[in-house]
C-alpha positions, 0 to 999 in steps of 0.5 A: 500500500502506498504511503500518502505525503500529507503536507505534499497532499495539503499543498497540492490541494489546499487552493482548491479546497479553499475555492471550494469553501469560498463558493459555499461561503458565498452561496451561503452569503447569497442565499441569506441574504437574497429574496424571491428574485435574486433565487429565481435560479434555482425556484424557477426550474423547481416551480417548472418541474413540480408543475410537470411532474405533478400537474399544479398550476403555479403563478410568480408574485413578485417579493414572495415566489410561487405560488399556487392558490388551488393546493395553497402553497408558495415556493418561497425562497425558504424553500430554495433549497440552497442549504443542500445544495452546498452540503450536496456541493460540498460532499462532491468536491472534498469527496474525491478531489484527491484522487485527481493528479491534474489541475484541469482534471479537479476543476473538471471535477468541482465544476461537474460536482457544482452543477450535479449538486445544483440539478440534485437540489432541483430534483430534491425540491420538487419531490419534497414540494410534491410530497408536502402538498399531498401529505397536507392534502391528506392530513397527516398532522395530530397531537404533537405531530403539527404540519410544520413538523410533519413538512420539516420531518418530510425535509429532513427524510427527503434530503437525508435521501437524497 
């Protein structure tokens, strides 16, 4: 088995890693910071893919998000989803960056784990979107179990999932 040079591996490594904690850092900076408009990126294509997988009509307000009066629900910034878009990111990036010799073949690798994160975080959205809207359609709530409980169990579940 071949030893592994830390240090070596440390300065070989050490600006990519910091590129990568910097880009969560300002997702996380954007994202707090950012309404309705500023995360049409990522509500849009999640508002567009709950409307074709499950059929609801949704509207833009603006300074709110997406809003569908029919199911009484708003795809608001609060359900961007940025949050699991860089721990997605970032498990991406540190998980295998190592195993690149090449300077082009890491950025190859963060640019791809990026954009993976980024249509995983649509996909998770939407399923999520979907489930809570059927799940408050069918009344899971009772006792201790609220609906802002039963939505943030359904989060956790699906992200965890995913």
């Amino acid at each position: 088995m071949a030893r592994i040079d830390v240090k070596q591996h440390l300065l070989d490594n050490v600006a990519y890693y910091l590129l990568i904690l910097l880009a969560a850092w300002g997702l996380k900076y954007h994202y707090s910071r950012a309404g309705a408009e500023e995360l049409a990126w990522v509500l849009v294509p999640t508002a567009g893919l709950v409307e074709l997988i499950g059929g609801i009509q949704f509207a833009y307000e603006a300074h709110t998000g997406f809003i569908s009066r029919e199911c009484r629900i708003i795809i608001a910034p609060a359900c961007a989803g940025v949050n699991f878009l860089i721990i997605a990111f970032c498990m991406a990036a540190f998980s295998e960056l190592h195993a690149f010799a090449r300077h082009r073949a890491k950025l190859v690798w963060l640019c791809s784990g990026l954009l993976s994160a980024y249509l995983l975080t649509i996909i998770a959205n939407a399923i999520r979107i979907l489930i809570s809207i059927y799940s408050h359609q069918i009344n899971l709530q009772t006792g201790w179990l609220t609906a802002a409980r039963v939505h943030r169990l359904e989060g956790i579940v699906i992200y965890f999932f995913f």
